[in-house]
N, C-alpha and C positions, 0 to 999 in steps of 0.2 A: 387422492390426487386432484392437481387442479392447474389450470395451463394457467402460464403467468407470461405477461409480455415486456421484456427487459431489456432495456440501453444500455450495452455496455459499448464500452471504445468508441463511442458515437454510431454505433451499428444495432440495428434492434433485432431479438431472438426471443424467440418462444417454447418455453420450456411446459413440461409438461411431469409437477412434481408434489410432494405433499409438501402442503401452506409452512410447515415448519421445519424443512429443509434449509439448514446454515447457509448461506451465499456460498461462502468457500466452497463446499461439495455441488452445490450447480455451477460456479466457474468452473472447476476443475473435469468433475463428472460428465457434465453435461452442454458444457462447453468449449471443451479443450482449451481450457487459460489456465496452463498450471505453472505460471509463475506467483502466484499466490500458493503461499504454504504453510500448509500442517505446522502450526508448533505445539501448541499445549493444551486450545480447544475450549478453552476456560476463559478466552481475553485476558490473560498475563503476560504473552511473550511478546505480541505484535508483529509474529514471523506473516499474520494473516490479515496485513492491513491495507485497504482499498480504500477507496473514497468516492460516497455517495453524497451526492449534489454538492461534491469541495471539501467534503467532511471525510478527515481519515478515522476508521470505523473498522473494528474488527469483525470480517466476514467471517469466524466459527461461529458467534452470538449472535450475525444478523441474520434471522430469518426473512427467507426469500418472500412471505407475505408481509413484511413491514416495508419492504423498498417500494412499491407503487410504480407511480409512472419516473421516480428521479431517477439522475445518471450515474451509472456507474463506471466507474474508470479502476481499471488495473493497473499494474507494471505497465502490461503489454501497451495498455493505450496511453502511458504516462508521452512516449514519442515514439513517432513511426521508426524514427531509424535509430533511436539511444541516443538520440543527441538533445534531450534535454538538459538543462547545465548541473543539476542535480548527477546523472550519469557521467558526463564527462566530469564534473569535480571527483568522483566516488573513482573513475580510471584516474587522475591527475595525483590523488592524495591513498593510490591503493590500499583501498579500505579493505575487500573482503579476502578474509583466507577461507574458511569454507564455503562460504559465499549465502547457506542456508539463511539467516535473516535479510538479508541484505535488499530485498524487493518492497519488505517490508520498513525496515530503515528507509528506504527512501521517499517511499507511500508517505510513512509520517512524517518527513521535511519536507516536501514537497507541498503537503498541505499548511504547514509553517509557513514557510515562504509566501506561499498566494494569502495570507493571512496578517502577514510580519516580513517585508522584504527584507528587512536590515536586522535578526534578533540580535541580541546581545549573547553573550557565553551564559549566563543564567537562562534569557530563556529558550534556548537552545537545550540547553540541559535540564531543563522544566520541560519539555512537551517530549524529550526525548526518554523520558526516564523510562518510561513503560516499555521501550524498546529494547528486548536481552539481546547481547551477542556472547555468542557461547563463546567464543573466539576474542573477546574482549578488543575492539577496535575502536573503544568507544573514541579515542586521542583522532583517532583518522577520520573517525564519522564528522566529528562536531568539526572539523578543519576545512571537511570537503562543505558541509553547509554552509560554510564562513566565505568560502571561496563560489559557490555557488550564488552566496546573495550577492557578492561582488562584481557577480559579471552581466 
């Protein structure tokens, strides 16, 4: 075990956990942020996607000793109140029916956007690919980022 000192949502916490413990399980476990979610553990679904220092990163493969001092940002800290234009497009173009990827889906436009305000349909569907929706939504997803870089 070994205490680690972490920014997450702009707020810093100290956890106290083995060096090779995934992000995912100290947000969730250890810091009650369980809008990040379990998919497949492996980095293929991208249900567990967060972003350290702007970078969307699957937190099952980031161990909590590779993050250092940079930021990390979840769901929870994407807006205080869901009113990033990424959630309001994702309400406008109802995307989710199960809703399970869906935090993750937006983790990774979200970091698009601050990257690529205006992508095109290619690369929307280039950085999206790695993103499963079991629920197939992909028509609503790629709509709602179109509308999000819009506004």
């Amino acid at each position: 075990m070994a205490i680690f000192n972490l920014k997450v949502n702009t707020k810093e916490y100290q956890v106290d956990v083995d060096p090779s413990t995934p992000m995912l399980w100290v947000l969730r476990d250890h810091l009650n942020l369980v809008g990040t979610k379990f998919g497949c553990g492996v980095a293929e679904c991208g249900a567990c996607t967060i972003h350290v220092d702007g970078i969307a990163v699957r937190s099952c493969v980031t161990k909590v000793d590779s993050v250092g001092d940079k930021k990390i940002t979840t769901i929870e800290g994407l807006s205080e109140n869901g009113d990033h234009p990424l959630q309001q497009a994702w309400i406008e173009h109802d995307v989710p029916q199960c809703g399970y990827c869906q935090s993750g889906q937006i983790m990774t436009a979200a970091a698009l956007l601050k990257t690529n305000p205006h992508p095109t349909d290619q690369e929307i569907e280039s950085v999206m690919d790695g993103n499963i929706c079991r629920c197939g939504t992909y028509t609503r997803i790629k709509a709602a980022i179109k509308t999000a870089a819009n506004s």
